[in-house]
VEXZAMI-82698 format. One record per residue (C-alpha): residue number from 1; residue in one letter; x, y, z. Coordinates in steps of 0.05 Angstrom, whole numbers, plus 32768, in hexadecimal, padded with zeros to 4 digits. Layout:
> NUM, a, X, Y, Z
...
# end
This chain:
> 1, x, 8000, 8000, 8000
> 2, x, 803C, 802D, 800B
> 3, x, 8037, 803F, 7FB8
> 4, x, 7FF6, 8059, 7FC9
> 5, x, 8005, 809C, 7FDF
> 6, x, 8031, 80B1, 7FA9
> 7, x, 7FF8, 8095, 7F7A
> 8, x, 7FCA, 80CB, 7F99
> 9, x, 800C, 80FB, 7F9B
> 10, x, 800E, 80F8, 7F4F
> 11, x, 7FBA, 8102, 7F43
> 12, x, 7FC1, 813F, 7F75
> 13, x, 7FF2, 8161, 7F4E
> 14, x, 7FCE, 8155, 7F06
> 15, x, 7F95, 816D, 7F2F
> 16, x, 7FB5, 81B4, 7F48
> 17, x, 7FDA, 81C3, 7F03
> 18, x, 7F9C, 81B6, 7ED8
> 19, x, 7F74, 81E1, 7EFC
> 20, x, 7FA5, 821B, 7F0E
> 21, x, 7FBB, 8216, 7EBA
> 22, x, 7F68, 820A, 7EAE
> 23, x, 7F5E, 8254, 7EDE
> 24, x, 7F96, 8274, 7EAF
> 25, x, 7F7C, 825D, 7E6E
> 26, x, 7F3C, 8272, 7E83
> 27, x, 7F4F, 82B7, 7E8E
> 28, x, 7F78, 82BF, 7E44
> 29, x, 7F3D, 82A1, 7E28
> 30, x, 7F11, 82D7, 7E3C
> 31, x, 7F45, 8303, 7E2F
> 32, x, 7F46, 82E4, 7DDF
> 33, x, 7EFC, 82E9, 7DD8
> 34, x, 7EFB, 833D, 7DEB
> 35, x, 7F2F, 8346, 7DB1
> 36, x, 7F03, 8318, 7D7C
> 37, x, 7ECA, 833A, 7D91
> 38, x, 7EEC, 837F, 7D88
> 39, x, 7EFC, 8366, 7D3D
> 40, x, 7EBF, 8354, 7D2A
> 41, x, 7E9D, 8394, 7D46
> 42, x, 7ED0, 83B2, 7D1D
> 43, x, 7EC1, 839A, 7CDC
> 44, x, 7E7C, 83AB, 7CE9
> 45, x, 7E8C, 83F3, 7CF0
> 46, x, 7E75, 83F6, 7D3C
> 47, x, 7EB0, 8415, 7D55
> 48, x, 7E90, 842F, 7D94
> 49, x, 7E81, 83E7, 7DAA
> 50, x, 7ECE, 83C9, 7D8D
> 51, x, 7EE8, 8408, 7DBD
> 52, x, 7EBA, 83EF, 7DF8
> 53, x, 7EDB, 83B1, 7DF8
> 54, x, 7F22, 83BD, 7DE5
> 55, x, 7F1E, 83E9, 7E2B
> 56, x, 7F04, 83AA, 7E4B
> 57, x, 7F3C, 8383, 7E36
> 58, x, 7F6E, 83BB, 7E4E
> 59, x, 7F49, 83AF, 7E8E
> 60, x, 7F53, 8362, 7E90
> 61, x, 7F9B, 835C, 7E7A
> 62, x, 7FAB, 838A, 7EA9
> 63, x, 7F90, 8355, 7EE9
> 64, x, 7FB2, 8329, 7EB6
> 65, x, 7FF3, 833C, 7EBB
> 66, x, 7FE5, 8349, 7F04
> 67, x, 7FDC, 8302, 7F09
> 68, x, 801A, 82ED, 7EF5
> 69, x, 7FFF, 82C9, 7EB1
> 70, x, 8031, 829C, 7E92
> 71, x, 8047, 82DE, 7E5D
> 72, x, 808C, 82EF, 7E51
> 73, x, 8098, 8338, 7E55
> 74, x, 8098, 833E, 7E08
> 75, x, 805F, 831D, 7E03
> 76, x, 803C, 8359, 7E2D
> 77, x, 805C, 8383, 7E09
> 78, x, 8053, 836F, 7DCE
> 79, x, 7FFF, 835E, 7DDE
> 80, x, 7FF9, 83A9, 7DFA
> 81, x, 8014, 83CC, 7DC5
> 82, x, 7FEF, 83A9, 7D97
> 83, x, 7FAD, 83B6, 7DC0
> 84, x, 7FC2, 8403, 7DCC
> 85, x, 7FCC, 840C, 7D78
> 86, x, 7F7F, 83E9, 7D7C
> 87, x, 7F64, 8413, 7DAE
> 88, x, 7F87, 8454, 7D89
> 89, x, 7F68, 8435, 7D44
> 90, x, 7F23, 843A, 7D56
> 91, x, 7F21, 847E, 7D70
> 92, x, 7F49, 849A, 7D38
> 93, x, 7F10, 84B6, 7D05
> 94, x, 7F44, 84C5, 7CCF
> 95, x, 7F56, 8480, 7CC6
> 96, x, 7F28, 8459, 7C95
> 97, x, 7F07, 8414, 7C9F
> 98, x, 7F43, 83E7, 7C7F
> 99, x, 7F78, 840C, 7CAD
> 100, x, 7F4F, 8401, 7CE8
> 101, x, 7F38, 83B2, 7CDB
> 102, x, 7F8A, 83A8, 7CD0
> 103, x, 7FA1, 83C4, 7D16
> 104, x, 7F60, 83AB, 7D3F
> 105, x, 7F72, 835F, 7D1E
> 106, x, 7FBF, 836D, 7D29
> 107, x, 7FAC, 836C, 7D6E
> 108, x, 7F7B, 833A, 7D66
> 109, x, 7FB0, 8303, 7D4F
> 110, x, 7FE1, 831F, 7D81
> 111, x, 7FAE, 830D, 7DB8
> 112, x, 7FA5, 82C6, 7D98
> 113, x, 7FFB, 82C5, 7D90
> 114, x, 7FFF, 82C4, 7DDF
> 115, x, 7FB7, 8298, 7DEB
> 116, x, 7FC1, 825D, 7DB9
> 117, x, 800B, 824A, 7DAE
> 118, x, 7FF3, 8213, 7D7A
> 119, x, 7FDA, 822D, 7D33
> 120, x, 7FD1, 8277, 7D49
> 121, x, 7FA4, 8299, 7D1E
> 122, x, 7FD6, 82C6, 7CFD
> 123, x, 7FEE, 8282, 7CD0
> 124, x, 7FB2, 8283, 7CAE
> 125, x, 7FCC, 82CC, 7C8C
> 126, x, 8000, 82A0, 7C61
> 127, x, 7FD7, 82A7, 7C23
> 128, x, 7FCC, 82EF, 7C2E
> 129, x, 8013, 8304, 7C41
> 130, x, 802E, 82D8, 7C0B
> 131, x, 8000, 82E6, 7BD6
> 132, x, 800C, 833D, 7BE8
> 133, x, 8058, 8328, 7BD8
> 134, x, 804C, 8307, 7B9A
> 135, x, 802D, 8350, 7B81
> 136, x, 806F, 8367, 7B98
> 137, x, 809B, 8341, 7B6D
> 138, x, 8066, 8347, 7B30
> 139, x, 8070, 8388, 7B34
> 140, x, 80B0, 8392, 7B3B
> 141, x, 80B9, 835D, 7AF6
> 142, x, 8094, 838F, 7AD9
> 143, x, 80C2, 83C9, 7AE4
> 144, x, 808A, 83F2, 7AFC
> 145, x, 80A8, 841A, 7B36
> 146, x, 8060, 843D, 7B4E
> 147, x, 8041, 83FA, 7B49
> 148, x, 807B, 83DC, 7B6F
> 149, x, 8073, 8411, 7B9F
> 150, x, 802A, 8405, 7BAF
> 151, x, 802B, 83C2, 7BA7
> 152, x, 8061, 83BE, 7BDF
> 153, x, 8040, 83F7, 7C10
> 154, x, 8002, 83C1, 7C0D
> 155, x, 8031, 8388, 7C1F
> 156, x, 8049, 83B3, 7C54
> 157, x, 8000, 83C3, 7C6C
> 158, x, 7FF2, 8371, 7C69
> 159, x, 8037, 8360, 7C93
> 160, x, 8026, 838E, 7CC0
> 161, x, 7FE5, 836A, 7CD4
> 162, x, 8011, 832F, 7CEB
> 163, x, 8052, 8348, 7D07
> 164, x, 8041, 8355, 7D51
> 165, x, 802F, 8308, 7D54
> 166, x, 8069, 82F5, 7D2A
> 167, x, 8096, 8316, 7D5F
> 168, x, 8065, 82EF, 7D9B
> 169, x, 8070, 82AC, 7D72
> 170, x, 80B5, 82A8, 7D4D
> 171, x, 80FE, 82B0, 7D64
> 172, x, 8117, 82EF, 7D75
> 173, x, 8154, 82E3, 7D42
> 174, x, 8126, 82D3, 7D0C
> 175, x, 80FF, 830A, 7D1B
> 176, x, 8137, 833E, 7D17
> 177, x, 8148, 8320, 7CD6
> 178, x, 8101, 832C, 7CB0
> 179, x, 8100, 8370, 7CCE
> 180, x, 8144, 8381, 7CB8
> 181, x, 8131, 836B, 7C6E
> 182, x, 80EE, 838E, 7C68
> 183, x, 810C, 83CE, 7C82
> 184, x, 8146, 83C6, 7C45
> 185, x, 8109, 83B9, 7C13
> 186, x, 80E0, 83F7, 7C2A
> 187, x, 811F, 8423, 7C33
> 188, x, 813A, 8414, 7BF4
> 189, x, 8107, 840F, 7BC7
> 190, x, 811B, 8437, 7B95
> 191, x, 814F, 83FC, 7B7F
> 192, x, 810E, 83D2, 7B5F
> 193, x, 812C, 83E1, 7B16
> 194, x, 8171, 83C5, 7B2B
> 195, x, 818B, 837C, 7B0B
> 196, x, 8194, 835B, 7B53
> 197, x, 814E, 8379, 7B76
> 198, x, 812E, 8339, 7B63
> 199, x, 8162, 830D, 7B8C
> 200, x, 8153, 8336, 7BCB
> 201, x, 8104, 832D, 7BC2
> 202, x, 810C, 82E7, 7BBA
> 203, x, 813A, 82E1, 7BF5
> 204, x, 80FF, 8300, 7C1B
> 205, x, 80CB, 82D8, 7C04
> 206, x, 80F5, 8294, 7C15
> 207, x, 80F1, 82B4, 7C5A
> 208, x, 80B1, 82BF, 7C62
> 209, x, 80A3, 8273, 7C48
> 210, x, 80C7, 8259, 7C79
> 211, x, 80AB, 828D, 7CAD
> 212, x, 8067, 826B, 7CA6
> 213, x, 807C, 8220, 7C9E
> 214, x, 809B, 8229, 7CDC
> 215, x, 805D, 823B, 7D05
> 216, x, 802F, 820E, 7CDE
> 217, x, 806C, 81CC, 7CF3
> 218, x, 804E, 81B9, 7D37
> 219, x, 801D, 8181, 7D2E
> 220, x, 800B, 8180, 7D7D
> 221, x, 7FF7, 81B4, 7DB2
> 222, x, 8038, 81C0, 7DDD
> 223, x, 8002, 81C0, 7E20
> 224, x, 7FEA, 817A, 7E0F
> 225, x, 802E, 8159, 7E17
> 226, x, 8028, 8173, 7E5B
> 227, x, 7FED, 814F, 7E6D
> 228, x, 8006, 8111, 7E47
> 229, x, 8048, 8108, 7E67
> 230, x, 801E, 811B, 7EAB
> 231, x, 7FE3, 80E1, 7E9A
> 232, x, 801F, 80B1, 7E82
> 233, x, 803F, 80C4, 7EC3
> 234, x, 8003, 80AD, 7EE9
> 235, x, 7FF8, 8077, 7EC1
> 236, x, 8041, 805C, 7EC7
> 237, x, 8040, 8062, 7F11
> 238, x, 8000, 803C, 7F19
> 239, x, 8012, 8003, 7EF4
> 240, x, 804F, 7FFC, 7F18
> 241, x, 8021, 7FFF, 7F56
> 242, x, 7FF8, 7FCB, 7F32
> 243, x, 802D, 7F9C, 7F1C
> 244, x, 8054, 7FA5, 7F65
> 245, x, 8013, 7F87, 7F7C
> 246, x, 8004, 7F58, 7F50
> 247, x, 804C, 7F39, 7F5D
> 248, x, 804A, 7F3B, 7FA9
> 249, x, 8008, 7F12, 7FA3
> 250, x, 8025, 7EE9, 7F77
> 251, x, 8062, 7EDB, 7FAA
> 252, x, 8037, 7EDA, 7FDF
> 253, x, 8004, 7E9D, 7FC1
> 254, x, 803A, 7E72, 7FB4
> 255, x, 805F, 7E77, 7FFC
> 256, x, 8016, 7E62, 8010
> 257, x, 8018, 7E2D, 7FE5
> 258, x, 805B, 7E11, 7FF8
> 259, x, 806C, 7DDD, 802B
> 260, x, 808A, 7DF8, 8072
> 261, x, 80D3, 7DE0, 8070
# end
């Protein structure tokens, strides 16, 4: 009986994790649902309601981070920027509808970034972003420098969408390195007509291929290994229990069975 209490040792600690991670992922949930709800408002054009609940969210991730949430630092940062451009969005009257959608779902997949570590939302922008840089090089095959121009300022406008969750969900080297090469292709622009401007767009591209088969890789939920390795832990344990048992029976039966020397 003495396996007993390490048995109920084991199914005491599942118990206490799963509920204190349950009481966190309850709170990011709600914290999720606020900015979806503040994008669809948005589309709609109810801007006073999106603003009602983007403050409610400023509200809640404050107690949040109060809480001490599992968030990095960057990860706050990053989420509260993100939610402060929102917030600014919505109550900026000179900005039109398309501006406004982009920054309110900017933070919207941010929010998701730091809430759902497999398949975040923002992967689903591959076609998008990819298919935005696709008019980039068109354009600049067709030695059309204001249609290269525009062409890339709406790239720009599409990459922007998805960078605060890129910088939630990717390395911080790789990071850096996109950055570095979109603020060559925007600062030098001008060099479209030049022989070798192709190479460097390609370059790009190949990096931004490989920016979204990286997040799309994982096959499993990272928080379900926990609770496997913790069930298979259990489950290990009580066999062994079982087993330990089984064989002390065993022994047991047959000294019962065999003559008293």
């Amino acid at each position: 009986m003495k396996y007993k209490p390490i048995i109920l040792l084991w199914l005491c600690i599942l118990f206490i994790s799963s509920s204190v991670y349950a009481k966190s992922q309850s709170a990011m949930g709600e914290l999720d649902q606020l900015a979806d709800e503040a994008l669809q408002f948005t589309r709609a054009g109810r801007y006073e309601d999106a603003k009602g609940l983007l403050e409610r969210f400023g509200v809640l991730f404050s107690k949040t981070r109060i809480a001490d949430q599992p968030l990095t630092m960057d990860e706050l940062r990053i989420v509260t920027a993100a939610h402060h451009d929102a917030l600014k969005a919505i109550t900026n009257v000179s900005l039109n509808q398309e501006d406004r959608i982009r920054r309110v779902t900017a933070f919207r997949l941010a929010t998701d970034a730091v809430t759902s570590k497999y398949q975040p939302l923002w992967s689903d922008m591959e076609k998008p972003v990819m298919n935005a840089f696709q008019q980039v090089k068109n354009a600049a095959l067709e030695g059309d420098a204001d249609l290269y121009n525009l062409q890339l300022n709406e790239f720009l406008a599409t990459y922007s969408v998805i960078q605060p969750s890129i910088k939630i969900d990717i390395p911080v080297d790789k990071v850096q390195k996109l950055d570095s090469k979109i603020t060559y292709l925007d600062r030098y622009r001008s060099r479209v007509s030049e022989q070798n401007w192709m190479k460097e767009l390609e370059s790009f591209e190949a990096d931004l291929k490989s920016l979204f088969a990286e997040i799309n890789k994982d096959d499993l939920d990272p928080s379900i290994w926990w609770v496997i390795i913790m069930t298979g832990s259990i489950i290990v344990t009580t066999l062994s229990y079982v087993s330990w048992r089984k064989y002390k029976g065993q022994k047991l039966q047959k000294k019962t069975r065999d003559p008293i020397d």
